[in-house]
N, C-alpha and C positions, 0 to 999 in steps of 0.2 A: 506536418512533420511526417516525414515517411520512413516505416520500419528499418529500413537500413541504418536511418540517423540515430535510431535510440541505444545507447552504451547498454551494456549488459544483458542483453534482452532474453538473453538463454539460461544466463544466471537466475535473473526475477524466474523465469519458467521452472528452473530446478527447486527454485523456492517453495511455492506455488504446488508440484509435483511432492514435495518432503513433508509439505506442512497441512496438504487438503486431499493427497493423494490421488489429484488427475493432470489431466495435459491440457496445454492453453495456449492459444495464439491473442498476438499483440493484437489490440487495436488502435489504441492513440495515448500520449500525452498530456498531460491535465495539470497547466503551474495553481497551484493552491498557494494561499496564506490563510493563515486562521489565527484570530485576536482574540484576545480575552482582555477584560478592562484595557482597551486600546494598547495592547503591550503584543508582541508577533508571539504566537505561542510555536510558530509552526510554519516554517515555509521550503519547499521546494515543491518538484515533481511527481506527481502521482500516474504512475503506468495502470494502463487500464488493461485487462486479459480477459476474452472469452473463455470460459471452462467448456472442458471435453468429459462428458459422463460425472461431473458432480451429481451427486443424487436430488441436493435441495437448492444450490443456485447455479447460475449461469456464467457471472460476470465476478471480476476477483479485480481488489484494487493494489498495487504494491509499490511501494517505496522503500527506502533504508536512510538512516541516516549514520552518522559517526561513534563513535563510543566517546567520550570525555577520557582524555591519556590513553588512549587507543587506537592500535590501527584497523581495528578490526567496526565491523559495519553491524548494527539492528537491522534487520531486515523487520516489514510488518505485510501481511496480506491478508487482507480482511477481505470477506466475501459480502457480495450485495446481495444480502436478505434483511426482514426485518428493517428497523428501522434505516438502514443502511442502504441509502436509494446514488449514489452519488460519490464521486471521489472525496468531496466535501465532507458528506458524511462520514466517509469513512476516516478519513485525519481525525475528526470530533470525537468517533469512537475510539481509537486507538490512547487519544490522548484520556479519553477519560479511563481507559483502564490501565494506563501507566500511572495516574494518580489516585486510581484504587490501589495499585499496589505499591503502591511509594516509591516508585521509581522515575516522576517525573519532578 
């Protein structure tokens, strides 16, 4: 898939700029699913972003998904440090601190 193809891609980057306060260019596309007791906890597209002058990582993973009665979008961009190697990983993390906070 080439950056032209990818919808919003300036958007995720304003994300990304709001939420970790640097700049970043696309690299690829990454479809995930992620299960838990065989049930999909989790599936679409993970955007992958080089970071420009982040202090501690390099690479930022970003997705969104829907609100439930809403038109409005989650956005998540989790950065690759720590245990955090992988767009995989980073779905697994996200989802675990939506249900630290009760909101999954």
């Amino acid at each position: 898939m080439n950056k032209k193809s990818v919808l919003g891609t300036k958007a995720l980057q304003n994300v990304i700029l709001d939420l970790h306060g640097c700049k970043s260019t696309w690299v690829r596309s990454v479809p995930i699913k992620e299960t838990f007791d065989a049930e999909t906890a989790w599936e679409g597209v993970v955007q992958v972003f080089d970071l420009e002058g982040h202090p501690t990582a390099k690479r930022c993973y970003v997705w969104s998904h829907s609100i439930v009665d809403s038109k409005k979008r989650k956005f998540f961009a989790v950065l690759q440090q720590g245990p955090v190697k992988s767009p995989q990983d980073a779905v697994k993390a996200a989802i675990v601190n939506e249900i630290r906070k009760g909101q999954y």
